[in-house]
N, C-alpha and C positions, 0 to 999 in steps of 0.2 A: 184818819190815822188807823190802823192793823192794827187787829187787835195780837196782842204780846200772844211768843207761843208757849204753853205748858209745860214747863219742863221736870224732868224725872225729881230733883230739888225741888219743885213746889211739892208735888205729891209725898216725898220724906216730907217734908214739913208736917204737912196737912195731917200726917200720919201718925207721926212722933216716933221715926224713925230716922235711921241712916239711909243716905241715896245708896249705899251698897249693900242693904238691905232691903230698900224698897224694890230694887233692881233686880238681888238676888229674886224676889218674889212675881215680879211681874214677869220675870223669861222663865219662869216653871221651873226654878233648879230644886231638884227633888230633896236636896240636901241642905237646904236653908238654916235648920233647925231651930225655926223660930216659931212662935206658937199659930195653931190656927183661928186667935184672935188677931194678932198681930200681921197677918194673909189676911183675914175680914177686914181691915183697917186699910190698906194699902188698896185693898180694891174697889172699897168704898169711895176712898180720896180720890184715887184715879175717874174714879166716872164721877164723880161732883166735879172735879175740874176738866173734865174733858179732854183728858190727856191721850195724845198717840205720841209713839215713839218715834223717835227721828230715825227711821229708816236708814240714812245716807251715811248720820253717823255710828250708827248700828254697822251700817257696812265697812266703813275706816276704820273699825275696832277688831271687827272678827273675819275681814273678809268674806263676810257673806250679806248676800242682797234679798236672799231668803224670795228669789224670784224664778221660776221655771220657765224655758221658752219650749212651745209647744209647735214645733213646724210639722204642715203638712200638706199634702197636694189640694184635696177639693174635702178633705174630712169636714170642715168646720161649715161646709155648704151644703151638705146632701143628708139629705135625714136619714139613710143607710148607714152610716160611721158614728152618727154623733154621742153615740153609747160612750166611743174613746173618749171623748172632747170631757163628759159627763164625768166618769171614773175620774179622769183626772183632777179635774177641779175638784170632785172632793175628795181626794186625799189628801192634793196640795193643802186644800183648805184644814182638814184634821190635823195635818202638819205645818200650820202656820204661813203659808207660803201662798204667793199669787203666782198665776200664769200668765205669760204673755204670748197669744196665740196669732200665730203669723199665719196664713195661706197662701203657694204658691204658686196653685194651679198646674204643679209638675214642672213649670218653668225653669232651667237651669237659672237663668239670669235672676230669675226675681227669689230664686233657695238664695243663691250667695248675699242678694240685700236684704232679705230677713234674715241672713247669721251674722249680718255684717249690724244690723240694728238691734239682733239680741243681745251682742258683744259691746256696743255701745254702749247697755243699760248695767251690763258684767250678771249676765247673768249666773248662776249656780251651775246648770245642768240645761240641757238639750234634749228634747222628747221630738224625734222623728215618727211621724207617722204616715199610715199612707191609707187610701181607704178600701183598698182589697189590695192584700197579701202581697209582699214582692217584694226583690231586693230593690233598694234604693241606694244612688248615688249622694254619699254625702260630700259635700265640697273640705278643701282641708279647714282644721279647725286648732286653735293654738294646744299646744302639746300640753298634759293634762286634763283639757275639758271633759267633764262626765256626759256621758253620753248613751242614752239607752234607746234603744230601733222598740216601735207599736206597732205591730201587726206588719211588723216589714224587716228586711236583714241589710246588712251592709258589712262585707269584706270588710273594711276596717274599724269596725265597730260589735265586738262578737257580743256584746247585750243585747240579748232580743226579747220579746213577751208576742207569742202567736199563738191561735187557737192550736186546739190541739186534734187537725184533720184527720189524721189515720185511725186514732180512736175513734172518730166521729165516723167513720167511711165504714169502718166495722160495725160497730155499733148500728147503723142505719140497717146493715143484713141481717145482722143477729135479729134485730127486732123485728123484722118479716119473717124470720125463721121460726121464731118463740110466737107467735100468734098464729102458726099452722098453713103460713102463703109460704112452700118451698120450689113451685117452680111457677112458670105464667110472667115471670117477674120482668119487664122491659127497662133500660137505664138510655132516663134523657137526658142528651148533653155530650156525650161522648161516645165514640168509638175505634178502638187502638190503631186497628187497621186503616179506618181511612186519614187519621190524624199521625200518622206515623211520621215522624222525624220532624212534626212541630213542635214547639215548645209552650207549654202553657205554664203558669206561677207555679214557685214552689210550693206554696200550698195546696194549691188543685190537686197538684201529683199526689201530693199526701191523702189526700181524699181519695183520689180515684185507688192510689196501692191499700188503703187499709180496706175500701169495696171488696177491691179481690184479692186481698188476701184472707179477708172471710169467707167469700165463697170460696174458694180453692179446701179452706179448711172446714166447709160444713158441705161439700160436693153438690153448692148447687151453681146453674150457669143458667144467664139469660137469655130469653126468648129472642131478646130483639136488646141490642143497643144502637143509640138514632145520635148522630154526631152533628154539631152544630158548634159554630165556634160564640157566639155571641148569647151567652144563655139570658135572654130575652122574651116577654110573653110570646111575643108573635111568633117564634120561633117553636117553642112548645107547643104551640095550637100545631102549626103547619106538621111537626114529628107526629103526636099522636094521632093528627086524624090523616096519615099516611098509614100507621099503624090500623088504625081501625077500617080503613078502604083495601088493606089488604089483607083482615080478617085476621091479622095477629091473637092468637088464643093469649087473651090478657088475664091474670089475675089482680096483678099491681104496678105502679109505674113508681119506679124510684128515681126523683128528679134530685138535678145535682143543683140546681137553687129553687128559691121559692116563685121567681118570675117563670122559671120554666113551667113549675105545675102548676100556677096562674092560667099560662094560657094551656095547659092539660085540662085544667077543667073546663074551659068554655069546648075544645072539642070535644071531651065525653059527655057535655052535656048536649051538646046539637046530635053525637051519636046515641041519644036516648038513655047514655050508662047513668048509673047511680052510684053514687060516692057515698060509704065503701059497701055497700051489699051487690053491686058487679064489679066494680074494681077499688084497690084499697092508690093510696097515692102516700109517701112518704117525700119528704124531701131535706133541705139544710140551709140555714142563715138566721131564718124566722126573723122576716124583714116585717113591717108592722103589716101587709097585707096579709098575711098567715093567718091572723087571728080573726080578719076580714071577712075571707071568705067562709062561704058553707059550702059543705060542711067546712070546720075549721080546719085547717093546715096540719096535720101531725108533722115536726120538723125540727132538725137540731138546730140550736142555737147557736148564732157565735155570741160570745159573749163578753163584748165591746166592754163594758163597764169596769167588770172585774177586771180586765186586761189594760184598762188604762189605770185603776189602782194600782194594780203591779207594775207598772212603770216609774209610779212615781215612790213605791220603795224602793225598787230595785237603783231611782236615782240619786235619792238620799241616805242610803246604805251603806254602813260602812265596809271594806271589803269581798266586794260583791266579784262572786265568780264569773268568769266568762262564758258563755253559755246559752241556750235558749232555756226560755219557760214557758211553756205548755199547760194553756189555760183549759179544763174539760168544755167543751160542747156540750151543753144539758139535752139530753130528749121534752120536747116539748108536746104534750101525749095532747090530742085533739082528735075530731072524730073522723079524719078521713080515714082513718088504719081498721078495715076487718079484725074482729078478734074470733077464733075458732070457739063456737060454743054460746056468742050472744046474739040475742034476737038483736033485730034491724031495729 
C-alpha cells in the first residue's frame, strides 16, 4: 500500500494553526502577520512530516506551474554556453521555480516539439537561447506567453538579454592604448574589405563597430587585419604566421575570440616571439582555455551567467519593457598584455 500523501492540513495540525495560516507561511507572503514563533512552528511541522506541495494543485489555484522552459540550439552540450544554462538555474532556483531544458540542435522540427512539450507541461515563460549570438526563429506561440531571447533576438519577441559587444570592441583598444601599444597593432579574424557584403551575427558587428569606433576616435589604425571566416585555432596559426613570413612590424595582436589567439600563440611561439615582451595578444569570450594557456589570456568576458539571471527576471517581472539588456563584458587582466614601464 502507498504511503498517504502530506497534506498542507496535517502540517496546520501538527502546528496548531489554520491551513490558511500555515499556507500563508510556507509561500513566503511577507504579510502573514503572525509571529516568528509561530513561522518556527509551521516549518518545523513541515520537515517532521515531510511535506511537498502539490505542485498540480498549486497550478489550478493560481495558474501558475512555477516552471521555466529553457530552449536552445547546442547550449546545453557545449562547454562554451553553459554559463547560460548555470545563471539560469540559479535564479530559477532563488525564485522557486524549476527549468525544463529542451535542446534542439537548431532543428526547426524538433524547436516546434520542444514548444509543443513545454506547452504540455503549461509552462510559465520561455527562455530562447542560442550559443553564439543571433537572431533566432521562434515558431508561433499562444497569444500571451512570456517570452524573453538569451544571447539571441527574435522579430517577434523584443525581450532580449546580450553581451554588451560594442562596449567590449572599445574597451579592448582602449586598453592597448592605456598600456602604451598605439600602433604595431594587427586584428585577427576580420577584414572589411575582403568580407564586404557578407553578413556575420549581429553581435560580431557590434564588436567589430565598437573596435573602430575607438580607434577612429583615439587615431590609431592597424598594421594588418587578417580575415577568416571560421575564427578557429588553425586558422589563427595560419593568419599570424602569414603575418610573421611577411615581417609584419607587430607590437600586439588583437584577436576577435580566444581560439583565434590559441592558435596565435603556437605560431609566435615556433616564430621564437615571447608573449608579451615582443608581442602583447589581447582577445574576447574568455573561453575556459584562456586561463589555460601561458602566458595566460588577457581577454574580455562574455558573461553567460549573469545573462542567463537576467533572463530569468526579466521572465518573471512584472511589466517588463521591450527592449534589449546589455550585460558588461568584464576585462579579464592576465599576462599576455605588455604594460609600458614593467619589467618582463
Amino acid at each position: 500500500m502507498s504511503k498517504k500523501r502530506v497534506t498542507l492540513a496535517d502540517v496546520a495540525r501538527l502546528a496548531g494553526l489554520s491551513p490558511t495560516a500555515a499556507s500563508m507561511i510556507l509561500t513566503g507572503r511577507p504579510d502573514t502577520r503572525l509571529s516568528a514563533e509561530a513561522h518556527a512552528r509551521v516549518h518545523a511541522a513541515a520537515l517532521e512530516l515531510g511535506y511537498r506541495p502539490n505542485l498540480a494543485a498549486r497550478a489550478l489555484r493560481t495558474d501558475k506551474t512555477r516552471t521555466i522552459a529553457f530552449i536552445s540550439d547546442v547550449v546545453a552540450t557545449t562547454r562554451f554556453a553553459n554559463g547560460l544554462i548555470r545563471g539560469t538555474l540559479e535564479a530559477a532556483d532563488e525564485a522557486g521555480h524549476v527549468v525544463l531544458v529542451l535542446e534542439t540542435g537548431g532543428e526547426p522540427a524538433r524547436e516546434v516539439q520542444a514548444i509543443e512539450a513545454a506547452l504540455d507541461r503549461q509552462v510559465d515563460g520561455f527562455i530562447f537561447a542560442a550559443m553564439r549570438a543571433r537572431e533566432v526563429f521562434v515558431p508561433a506561440l499562444p497569444a500571451a506567453t512570456r517570452v524573453v531571447m538569451l544571447n539571441a533576438t527574435s522579430r517577434h519577441h523584443p525581450v532580449c538579454v546580450l553581451p554588451d559587444e560594442f562596449e567590449a570592441g572599445g574597451a579592448a583598444v582602449r586598453l592597448l592604448h592605456d598600456t602604451g601599444i598605439r600602433d604595431g597593432i594587427a586584428l585577427i579574424g576580420h577584414n572589411p574589405a575582403v568580407e564586404q557584403g557578407l553578413f556575420r551575427s549581429e553581435t560580431v558587428s557590434r564588436r567589430l563597430a565598437g573596435i573602430r569606433a575607438e580607434l577612429e576616435r583615439l587615431a590609431i589604425h592597424f598594421v594588418a587585419e587578417e580575415s577568416c571566416w571560421n575564427w578557429e585555432a588553425p586558422h589563427g596559426y595560419e593568419l599570424v604566421k602569414g603575418l610573421l613570413d611577411r615581417q609584419t612590424p607587430l607590437k600586439a595582436l588583437l584577436c576577435l575570440n580566444d581560439r583565434l589567439a590559441f592558435g596565435a600563440y603556437q605560431a609566435l611561439g615556433e616564430g621564437g616571439l615571447r608573449i608579451p615582451s615582443d608581442i602583447s595578444v589581447v582577445s574576447f569570450d574568455n573561453d575556459e582555455l584562456a586561463a589555460d594557456l601561458r602566458p595566460g589570456l588577457t581577454t574580455f568576458a562574455l558573461p553567460h551567467e549573469q545573462m542567463g539571471q537576467e533572463a530569468v527576471r526579466l521572465l518573471l517581472a512584472e511589466n517588463v519593457e521591450p527592449g534589449e539588456r546589455l550585460v558588461p563584458m568584464a576585462a579579464v587582466l592576465r599576462q599576455s598584455l605588455w604594460v609600458a614601464g614593467k619589467a618582463d
